[in-house]
C-alpha positions as a printed NumPy array, in Angstrom:
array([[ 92.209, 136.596,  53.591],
       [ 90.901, 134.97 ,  56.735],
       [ 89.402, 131.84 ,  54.572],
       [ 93.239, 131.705,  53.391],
       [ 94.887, 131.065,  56.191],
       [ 92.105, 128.919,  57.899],
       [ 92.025, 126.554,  54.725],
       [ 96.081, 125.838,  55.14 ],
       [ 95.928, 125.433,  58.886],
       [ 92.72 , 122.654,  58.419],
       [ 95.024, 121.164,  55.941],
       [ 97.936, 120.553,  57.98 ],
       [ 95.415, 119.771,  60.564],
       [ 94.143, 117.025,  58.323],
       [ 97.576, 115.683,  57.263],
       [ 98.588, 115.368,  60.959],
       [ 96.108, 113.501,  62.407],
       [ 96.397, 111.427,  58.694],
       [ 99.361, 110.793,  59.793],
       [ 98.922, 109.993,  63.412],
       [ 95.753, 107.703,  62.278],
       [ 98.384, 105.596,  60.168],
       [101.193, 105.628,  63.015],
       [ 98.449, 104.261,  65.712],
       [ 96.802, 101.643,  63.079],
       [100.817, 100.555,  62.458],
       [101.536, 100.247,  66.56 ],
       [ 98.095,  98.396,  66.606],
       [ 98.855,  95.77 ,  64.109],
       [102.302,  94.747,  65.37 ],
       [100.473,  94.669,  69.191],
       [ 98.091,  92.68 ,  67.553],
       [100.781,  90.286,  66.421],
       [102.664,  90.167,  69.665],
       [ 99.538,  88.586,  71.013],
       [100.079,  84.98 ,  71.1  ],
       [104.045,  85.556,  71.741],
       [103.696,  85.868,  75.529],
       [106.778,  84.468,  76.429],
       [109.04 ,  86.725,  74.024],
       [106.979,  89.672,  74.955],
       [107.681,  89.073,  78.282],
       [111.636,  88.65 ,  78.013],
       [111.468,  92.12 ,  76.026],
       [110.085,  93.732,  79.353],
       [112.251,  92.28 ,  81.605],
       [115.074,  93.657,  79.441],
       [113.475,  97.292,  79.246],
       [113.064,  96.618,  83.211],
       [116.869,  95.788,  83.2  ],
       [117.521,  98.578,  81.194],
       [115.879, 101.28 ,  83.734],
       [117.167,  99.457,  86.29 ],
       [120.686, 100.355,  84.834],
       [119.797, 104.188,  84.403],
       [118.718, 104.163,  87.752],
       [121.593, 103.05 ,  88.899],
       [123.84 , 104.849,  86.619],
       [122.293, 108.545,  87.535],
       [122.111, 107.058,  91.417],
       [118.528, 109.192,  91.422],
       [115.181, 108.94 ,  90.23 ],
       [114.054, 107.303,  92.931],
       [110.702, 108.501,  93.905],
       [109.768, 107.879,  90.135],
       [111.051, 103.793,  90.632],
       [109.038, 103.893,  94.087],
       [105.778, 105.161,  92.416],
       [106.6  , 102.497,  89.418],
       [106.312, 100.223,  92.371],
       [102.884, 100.842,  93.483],
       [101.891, 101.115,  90.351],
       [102.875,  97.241,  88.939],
       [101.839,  96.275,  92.588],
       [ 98.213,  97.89 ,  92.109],
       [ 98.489,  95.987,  88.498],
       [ 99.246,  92.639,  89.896],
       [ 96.549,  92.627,  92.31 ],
       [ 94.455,  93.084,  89.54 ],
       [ 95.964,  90.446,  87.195],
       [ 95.411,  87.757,  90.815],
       [ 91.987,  88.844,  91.472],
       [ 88.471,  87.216,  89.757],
       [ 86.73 ,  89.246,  87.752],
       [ 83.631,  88.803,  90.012],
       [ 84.867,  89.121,  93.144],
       [ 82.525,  86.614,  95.594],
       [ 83.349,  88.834,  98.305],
       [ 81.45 ,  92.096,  96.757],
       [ 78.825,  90.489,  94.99 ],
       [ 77.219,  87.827,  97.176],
       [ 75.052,  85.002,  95.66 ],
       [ 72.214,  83.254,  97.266],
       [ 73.558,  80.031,  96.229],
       [ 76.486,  77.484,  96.117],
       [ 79.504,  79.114,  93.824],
       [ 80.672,  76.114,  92.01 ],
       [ 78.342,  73.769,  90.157],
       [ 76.63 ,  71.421,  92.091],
       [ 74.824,  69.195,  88.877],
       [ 76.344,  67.746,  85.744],
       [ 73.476,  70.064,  83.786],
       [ 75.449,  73.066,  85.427],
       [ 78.27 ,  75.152,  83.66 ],
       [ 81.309,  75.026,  84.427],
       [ 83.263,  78.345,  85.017],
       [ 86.731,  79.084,  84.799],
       [ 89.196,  81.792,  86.503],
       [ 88.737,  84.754,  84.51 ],
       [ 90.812,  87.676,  85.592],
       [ 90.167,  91.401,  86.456],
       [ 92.956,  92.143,  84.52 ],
       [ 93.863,  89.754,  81.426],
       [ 97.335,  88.469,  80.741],
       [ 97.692,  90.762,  77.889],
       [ 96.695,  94.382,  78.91 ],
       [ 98.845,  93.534,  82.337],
       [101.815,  93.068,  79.925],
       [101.016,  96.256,  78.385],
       [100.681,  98.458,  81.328],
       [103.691,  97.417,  82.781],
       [105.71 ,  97.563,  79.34 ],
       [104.034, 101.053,  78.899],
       [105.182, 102.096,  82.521],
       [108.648, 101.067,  82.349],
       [108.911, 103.383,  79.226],
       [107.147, 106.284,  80.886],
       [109.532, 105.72 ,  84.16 ],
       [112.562, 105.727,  81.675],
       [111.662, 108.513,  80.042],
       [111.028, 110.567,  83.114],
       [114.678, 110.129,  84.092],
       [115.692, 112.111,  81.794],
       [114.033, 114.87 ,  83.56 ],
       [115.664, 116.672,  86.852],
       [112.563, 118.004,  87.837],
       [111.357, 114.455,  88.804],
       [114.937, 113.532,  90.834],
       [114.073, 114.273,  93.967],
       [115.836, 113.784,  96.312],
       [115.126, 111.351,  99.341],
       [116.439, 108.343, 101.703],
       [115.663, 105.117,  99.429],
       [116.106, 102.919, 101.922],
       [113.168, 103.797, 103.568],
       [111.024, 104.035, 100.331],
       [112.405, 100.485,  99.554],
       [111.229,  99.251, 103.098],
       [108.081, 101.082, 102.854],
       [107.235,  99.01 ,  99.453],
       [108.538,  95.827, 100.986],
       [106.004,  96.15 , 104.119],
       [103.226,  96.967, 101.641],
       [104.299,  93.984,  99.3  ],
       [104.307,  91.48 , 101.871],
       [100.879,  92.955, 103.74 ],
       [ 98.958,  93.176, 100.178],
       [ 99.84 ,  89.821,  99.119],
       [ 98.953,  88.184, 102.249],
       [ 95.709,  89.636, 101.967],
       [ 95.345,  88.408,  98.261],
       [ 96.354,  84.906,  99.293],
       [ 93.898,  84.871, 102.418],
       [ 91.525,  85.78 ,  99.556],
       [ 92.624,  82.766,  97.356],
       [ 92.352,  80.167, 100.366],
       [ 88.775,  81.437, 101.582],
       [ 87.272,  81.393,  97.496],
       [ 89.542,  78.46 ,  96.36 ],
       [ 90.487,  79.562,  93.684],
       [ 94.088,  79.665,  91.836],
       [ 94.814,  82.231,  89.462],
       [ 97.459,  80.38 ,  87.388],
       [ 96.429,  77.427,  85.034],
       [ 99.488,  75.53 ,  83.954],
       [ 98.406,  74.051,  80.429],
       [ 95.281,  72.382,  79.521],
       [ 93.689,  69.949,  81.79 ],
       [ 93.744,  66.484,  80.823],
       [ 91.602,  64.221,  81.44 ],
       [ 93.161,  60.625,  82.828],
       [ 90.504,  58.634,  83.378],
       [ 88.991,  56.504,  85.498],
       [ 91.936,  54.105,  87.857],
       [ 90.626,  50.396,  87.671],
       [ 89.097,  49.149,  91.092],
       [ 91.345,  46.238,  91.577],
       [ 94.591,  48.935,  91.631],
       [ 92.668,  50.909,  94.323],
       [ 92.44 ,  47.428,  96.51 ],
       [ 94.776,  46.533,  98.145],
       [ 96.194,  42.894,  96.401],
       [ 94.979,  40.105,  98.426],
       [ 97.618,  37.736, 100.154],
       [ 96.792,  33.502,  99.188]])
C-alpha cells in the first residue's frame, strides 16, 4: 500500500518540477532575447517603477518597503560604477595603464554588467510591488525623515564613488565606439605665417 501512494506522490513530483523546468527554460529564452534591447528594456522598468510609484501613492503607505528599495538600487548602482578590479584593494607593483605599444589595452569592465543591473532592479520593483499588497509590511513611520535619510546617504556615497573615479581616472560610461580621427596635418597646428 505504502509503494502506492509513494509512486503517485513521485509522479506529481516529477510532473511539477517538469513543469517548472519548462516555465524557467521559457522565462530564460525571452531574457535571452531582451538582451540586446537595452533601451526598450529599460523604458519597461521605468514604467513598472511608475507603476509602484502610483500604488505607493495610492495606498499613502508602504513606505519602509520603498526606503529599503532605495538602498537596495543604491547598493546596485555602486556596483554597476565600480571596476571590476578595484586598484584600491588589489595594489600592483607597476604602472596601471599601458606604458608600450606591445602592451594590452584594457577597457572599463564593471562589477556589475549592464544587464544583470537591469535585472535586479526590474526583479526588485516587482518584489516591492508585490509586497504592498501585504499589511504586514505597512508600517507605519515619518517618511520625511526616511526620504532625508536616503538623500544624505545618496549624496555622501556618490561623492565617495566620484572621488574614486577622479583618483583611478577612469569613467564608467562609454558613449559609442571610439573612432579613430587621425592624425591633424602640421601646417593646421602652426599658426599661418603673415607675408
Amino acid at each position: 500500500m505504502e509503494g502506492v501512494g509513494g509512486d503517485g506522490t513521485s509522479t506529481a513530483t516529477a510532473a511539477l518540477n517538469q513543469r517548472r523546468h519548462e516555465v524557467s527554460k521559457l522565462f530564460q529564452y525571452y531574457l535571452d532575447k531582451s538582451t540586446p534591447h537595452a533601451l526598450y528594456r529599460w523604458i519597461g522598468t521605468f514604467l513598472l517603477m511608475c507603476l509602484y510609484a502610483l500604488r505607493v501613492y495610492y495606498v499613502q503607505g508602504f513606505y519602509i518597503v520603498t526606503y529599503g528599495l532605495g538602498i537596495y538600487i543604491l547598493n546596485l548602482l555602486i556596483g554597476f560604477l565600480s571596476p571590476l578590479v578595484d586598484p584600491e584593494l588589489e595594489p600592483t607593483d607597476g604602472p596601471l595603464l599601458p606604458t608600450k605599444g606591445s602592451d594590452e589595452f584594457k577597457p572599463f569592465i564593471r562589477r556589475l554588467p549592464e544587464f544583470k543591473f537591469w535585472y535586479a532592479i526590474t526583479k526588485a520593483f516587482c518584489v516591492a510591488f508585490v509586497m504592498t499588497f501585504f499589511s504586514m509590511f505597512d508600517v507605519p513611520v515619518f517618511w520625511p525623515i526616511l526620504l532625508c535619510y536616503w538623500l544624505v546617504l545618496f549624496v555622501l556615497t556618490m561623492k565617495r564613488q566620484i572621488m574614486h573615479m577622479i583618483k583611478y581616472k577612469y569613467i564608467p560610461f562609454n558613449i559609442g565606439k571610439q573612432k579613430y580621427r587621425g592624425k591633424k596635418p602640421a601646417s593646421s597646428a602652426s599658426s599661418p605665417r603673415a607675408d
